[in-house]
C-alpha positions in Angstrom: -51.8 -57.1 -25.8 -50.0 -55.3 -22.9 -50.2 -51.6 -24.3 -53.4 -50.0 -23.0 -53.0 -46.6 -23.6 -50.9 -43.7 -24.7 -50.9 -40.0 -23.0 -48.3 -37.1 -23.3 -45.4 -39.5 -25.1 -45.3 -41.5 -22.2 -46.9 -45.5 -23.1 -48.2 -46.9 -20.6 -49.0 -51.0 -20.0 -51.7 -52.9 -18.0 -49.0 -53.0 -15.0 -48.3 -49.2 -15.1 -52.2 -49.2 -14.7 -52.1 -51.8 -11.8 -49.4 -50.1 -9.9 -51.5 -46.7 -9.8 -54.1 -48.8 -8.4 -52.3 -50.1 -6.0 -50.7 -46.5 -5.1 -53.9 -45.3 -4.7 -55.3 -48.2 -2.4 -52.3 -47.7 0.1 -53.1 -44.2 0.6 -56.6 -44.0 0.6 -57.0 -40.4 2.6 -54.7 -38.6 -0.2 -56.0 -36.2 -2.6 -55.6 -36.3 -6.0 -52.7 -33.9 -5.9 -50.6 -35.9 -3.4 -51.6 -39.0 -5.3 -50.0 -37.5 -8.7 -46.8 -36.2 -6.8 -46.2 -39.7 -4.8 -46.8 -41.2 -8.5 -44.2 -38.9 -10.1 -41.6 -39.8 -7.3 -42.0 -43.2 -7.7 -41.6 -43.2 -11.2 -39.1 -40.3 -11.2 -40.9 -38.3 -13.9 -39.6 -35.1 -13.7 -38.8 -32.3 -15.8 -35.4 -31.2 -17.2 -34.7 -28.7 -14.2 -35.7 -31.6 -12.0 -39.3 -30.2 -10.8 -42.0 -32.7 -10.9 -43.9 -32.9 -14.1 -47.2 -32.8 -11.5 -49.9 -31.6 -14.1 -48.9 -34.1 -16.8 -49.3 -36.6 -14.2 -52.8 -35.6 -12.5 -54.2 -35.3 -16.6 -52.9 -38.8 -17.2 -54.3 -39.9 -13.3 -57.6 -38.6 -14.3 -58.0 -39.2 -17.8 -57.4 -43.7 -16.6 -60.5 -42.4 -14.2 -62.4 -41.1 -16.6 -61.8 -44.3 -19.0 -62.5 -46.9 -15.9 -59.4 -47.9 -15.3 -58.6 -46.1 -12.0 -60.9 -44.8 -9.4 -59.5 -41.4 -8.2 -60.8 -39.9 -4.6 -63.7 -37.3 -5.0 -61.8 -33.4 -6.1 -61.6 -31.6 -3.2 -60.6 -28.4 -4.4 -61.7 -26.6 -7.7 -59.3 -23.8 -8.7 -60.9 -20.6 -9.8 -60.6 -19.8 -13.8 -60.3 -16.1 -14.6 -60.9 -17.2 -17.9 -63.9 -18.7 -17.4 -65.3 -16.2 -15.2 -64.2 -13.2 -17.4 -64.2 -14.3 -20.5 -60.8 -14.2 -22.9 -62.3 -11.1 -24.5 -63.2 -9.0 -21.0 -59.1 -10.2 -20.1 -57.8 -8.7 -23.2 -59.6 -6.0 -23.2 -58.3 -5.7 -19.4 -55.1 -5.9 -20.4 -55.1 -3.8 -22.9 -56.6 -1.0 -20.7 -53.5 -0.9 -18.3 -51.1 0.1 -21.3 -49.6 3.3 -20.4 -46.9 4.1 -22.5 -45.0 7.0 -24.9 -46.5 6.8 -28.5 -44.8 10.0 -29.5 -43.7 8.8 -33.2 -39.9 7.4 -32.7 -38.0 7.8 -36.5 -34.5 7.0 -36.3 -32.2 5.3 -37.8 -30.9 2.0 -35.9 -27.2 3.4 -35.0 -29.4 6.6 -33.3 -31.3 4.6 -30.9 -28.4 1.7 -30.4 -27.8 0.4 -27.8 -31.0 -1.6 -27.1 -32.0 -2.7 -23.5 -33.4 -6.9 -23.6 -35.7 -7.4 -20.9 -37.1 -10.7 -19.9 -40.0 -9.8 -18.3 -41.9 -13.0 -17.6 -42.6 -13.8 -13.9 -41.4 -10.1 -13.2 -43.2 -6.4 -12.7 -43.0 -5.5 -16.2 -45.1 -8.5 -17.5 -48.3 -6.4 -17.3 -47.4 -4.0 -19.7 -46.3 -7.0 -22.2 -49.6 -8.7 -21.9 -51.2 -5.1 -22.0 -48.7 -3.8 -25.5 -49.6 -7.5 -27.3 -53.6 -7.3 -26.2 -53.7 -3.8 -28.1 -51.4 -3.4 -30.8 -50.9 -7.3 -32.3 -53.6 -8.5 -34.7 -53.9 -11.9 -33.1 -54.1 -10.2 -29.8 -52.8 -11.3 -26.0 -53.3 -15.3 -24.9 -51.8 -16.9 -22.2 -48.8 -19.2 -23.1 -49.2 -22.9 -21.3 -46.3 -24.9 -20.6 -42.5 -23.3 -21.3 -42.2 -19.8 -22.0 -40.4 -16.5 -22.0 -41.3 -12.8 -22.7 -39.2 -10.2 -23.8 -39.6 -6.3 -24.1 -36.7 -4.3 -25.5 -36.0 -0.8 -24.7 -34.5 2.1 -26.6 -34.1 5.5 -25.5 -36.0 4.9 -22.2 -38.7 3.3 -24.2 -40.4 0.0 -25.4 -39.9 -0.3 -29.2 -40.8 -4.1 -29.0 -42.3 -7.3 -27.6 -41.3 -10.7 -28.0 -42.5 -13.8 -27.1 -41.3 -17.4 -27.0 -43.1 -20.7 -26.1 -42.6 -24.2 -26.4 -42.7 -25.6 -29.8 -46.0 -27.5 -31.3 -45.7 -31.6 -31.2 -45.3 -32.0 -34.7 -45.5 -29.7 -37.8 -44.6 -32.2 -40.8 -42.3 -29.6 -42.6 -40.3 -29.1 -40.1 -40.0 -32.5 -39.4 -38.7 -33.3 -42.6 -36.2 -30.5 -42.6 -34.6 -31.8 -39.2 -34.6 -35.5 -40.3 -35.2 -36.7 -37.1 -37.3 -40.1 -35.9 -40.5 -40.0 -33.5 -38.8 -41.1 -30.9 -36.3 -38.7 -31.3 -39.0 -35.6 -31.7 -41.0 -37.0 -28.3 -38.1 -36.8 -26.6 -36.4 -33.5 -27.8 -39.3 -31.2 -28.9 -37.9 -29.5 -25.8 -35.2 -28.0 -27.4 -37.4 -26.1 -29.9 -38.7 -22.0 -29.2 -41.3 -21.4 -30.7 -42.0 -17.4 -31.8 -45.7 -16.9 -30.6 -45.6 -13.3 -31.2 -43.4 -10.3 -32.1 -44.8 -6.9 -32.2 -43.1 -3.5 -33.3 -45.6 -1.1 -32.6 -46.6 1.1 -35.5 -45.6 4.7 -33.9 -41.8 3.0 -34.3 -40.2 3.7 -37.7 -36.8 2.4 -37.5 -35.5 0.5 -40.6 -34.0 -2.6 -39.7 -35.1 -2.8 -36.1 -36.8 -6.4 -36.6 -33.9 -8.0 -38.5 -31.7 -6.9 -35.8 -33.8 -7.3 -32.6 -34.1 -11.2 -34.3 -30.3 -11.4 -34.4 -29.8 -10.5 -30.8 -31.9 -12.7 -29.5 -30.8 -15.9 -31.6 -27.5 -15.0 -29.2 -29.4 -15.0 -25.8 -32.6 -17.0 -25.8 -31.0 -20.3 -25.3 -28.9 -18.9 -21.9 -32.0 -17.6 -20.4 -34.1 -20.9 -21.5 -31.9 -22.7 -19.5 -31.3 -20.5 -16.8 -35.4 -20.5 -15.8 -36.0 -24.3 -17.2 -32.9 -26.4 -16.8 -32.0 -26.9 -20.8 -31.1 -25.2 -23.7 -32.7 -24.2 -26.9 -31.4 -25.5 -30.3 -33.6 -24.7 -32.8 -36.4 -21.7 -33.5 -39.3 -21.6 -35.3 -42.3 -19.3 -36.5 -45.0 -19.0 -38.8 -45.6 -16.4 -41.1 -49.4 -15.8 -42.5 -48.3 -15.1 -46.6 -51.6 -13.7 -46.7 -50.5 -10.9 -44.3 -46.7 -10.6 -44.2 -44.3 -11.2 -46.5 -41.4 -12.3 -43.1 -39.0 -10.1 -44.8 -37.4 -9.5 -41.1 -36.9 -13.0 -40.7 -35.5 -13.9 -44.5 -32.8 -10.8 -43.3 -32.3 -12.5 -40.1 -31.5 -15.6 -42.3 -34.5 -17.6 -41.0 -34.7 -20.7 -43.6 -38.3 -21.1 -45.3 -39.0 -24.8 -44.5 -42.7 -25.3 -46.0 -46.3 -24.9 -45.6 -48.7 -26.1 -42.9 -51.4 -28.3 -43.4 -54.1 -25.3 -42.4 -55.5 -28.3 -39.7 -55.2 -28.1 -35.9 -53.6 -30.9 -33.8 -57.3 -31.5 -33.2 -58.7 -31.8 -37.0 -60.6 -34.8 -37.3 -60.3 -34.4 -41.6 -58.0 -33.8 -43.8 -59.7 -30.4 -45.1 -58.0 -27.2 -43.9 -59.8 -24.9 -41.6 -57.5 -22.3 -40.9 -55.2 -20.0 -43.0 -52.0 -21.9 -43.9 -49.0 -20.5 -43.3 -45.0 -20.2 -44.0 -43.2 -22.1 -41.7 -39.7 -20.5 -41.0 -36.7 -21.9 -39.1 -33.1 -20.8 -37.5 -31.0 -23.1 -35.9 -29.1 -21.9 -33.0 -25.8 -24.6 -32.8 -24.2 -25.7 -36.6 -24.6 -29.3 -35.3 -28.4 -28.9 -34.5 -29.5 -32.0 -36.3 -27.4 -34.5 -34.7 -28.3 -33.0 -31.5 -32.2 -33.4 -31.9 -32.0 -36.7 -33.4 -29.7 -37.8 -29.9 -32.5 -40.4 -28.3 -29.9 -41.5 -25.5 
């Protein structure tokens, strides 16, 4: 049988295998990382704004090591984890203790504090005091995003009244699945397109009805642009999920997110069919009228 493996979406056969040996033996004094980039250029795997997809490539590289079927050069170079070092709960707690903000009680109606002031702080100064805002005030606390990602803080009368935050959208969440109507092959391909809502925190000294409803509105009109602006595509579909046992999602029903079903209450990792985490509402909004036939597009 010529399939040997499967890693990431991408299949890969007993030649695929052979060729990375043979890449590695005609460059025997490259590292690892050169290895992985020379392997991406050669098979042109890159990502939609055209940088390589280098990580992907050095965890399939060494996960074929680790199986036997490639020998990779000794690591040369161990980068540091902060997480490891630190601890997830010593960098929350760091985070957290950098907050410096007004928390004066703001009560106002929504037409008092209009207009609001969208801020997409990732990658700039203010992303600090986003990490620091969602490792105090939200109950599931700060993580770190991995792979596509955006952060928002949004301003009102000189102040933060909110954080929002936007990642790349889980593999595969069967509800949604279903409510798209679109193949596998389809879904590996275009899971892109989908924004995930990670977190979104109105910070309890901020009492303005309506605020969440409309601060979901606004940015169902700009996320997209800025996706592609920093990663080369657009976004055509969002997502959340909504713990029942906490929150009700009333800001999203008045958004007119659409209730699309339950998760299982397994991670991508459960080896059993026996939930081991709450399950929750999963909610949807599509950004484009024709979002189906767009995310079911395999050419």
């Amino acid at each position: 049988m010529e399939l040997t493996l499967k890693h990431r979406g991408r299949v890969l056969t007993k030649s695929d295998v052979a060729f990375i040996r043979a890449l590695i033996a005609a460059h025997p004094g490259a590292s690892r990382r050169e290895l992985s980039k020379k392997l991406c250029d050669a098979w042109n795997w890159v990502q939609p704004n055209g940088a390589r997809r280098d990580m992907v490539c050095r965890g399939l590289m060494l996960h074929l090591h680790r199986a036997g079927h490639i020998e990779l050069p000794p690591a040369r170079y161990q980068p540091p984890n902060p997480l490891a070092a630190r601890g997830v709960e010593r960098l929350r707690a760091g985070a957290a203790a950098d907050v410096d903000v007004d928390t004066t009680p703001l009560c106002a109606n929504l037409r008092e504090i209009r207009p609001l002031e969208f801020r997409q702080v990732r990658r700039g100064p203010e992303e600090m005091l986003f990490n620091g805002l969602i490792g105090r005030y939200h109950y599931l606390s700060y993580t770190q995003p991995v792979g596509e990602h955006l952060k928002y803080l949004v301003y009102a009368v000189g102040r933060p009244v909110a954080c929002m935050a936007w990642s790349s959208a889980p593999r595969h969440i069967g509800c949604r699945d279903r409510f798209i109507g679109w193949p596998a092959e389809a879904r590996r391909r275009n899971i892109r397109f989908l924004a995930y809502n990670t977190r979104f925190l109105i910070p309890d000294w901020v009492r303005v009805p309506h605020l969440a409803s409309h601060i979901l509105s606004r940015m169902s009109r700009m996320l997209s642009e800025d996706w592609s602006r920093l990663y080369g595509h657009p976004i055509y579909f969002l997502e959340t999920f909504v713990d029942p046992q906490r929150f009700r999602g009333t800001c999203y029903r008045a958004a007119n997110w659409i209730y699309m079903g339950l998760t299982t209450g397994r991670g991508k990792d459960s080896q059993s069919k026996t939930p081991n985490r709450s399950i929750k509402e999963v909610l949807g909004y599509p950004l484009s009228k024709d979002f189906r036939q767009r995310l079911a597009d395999i050419r």
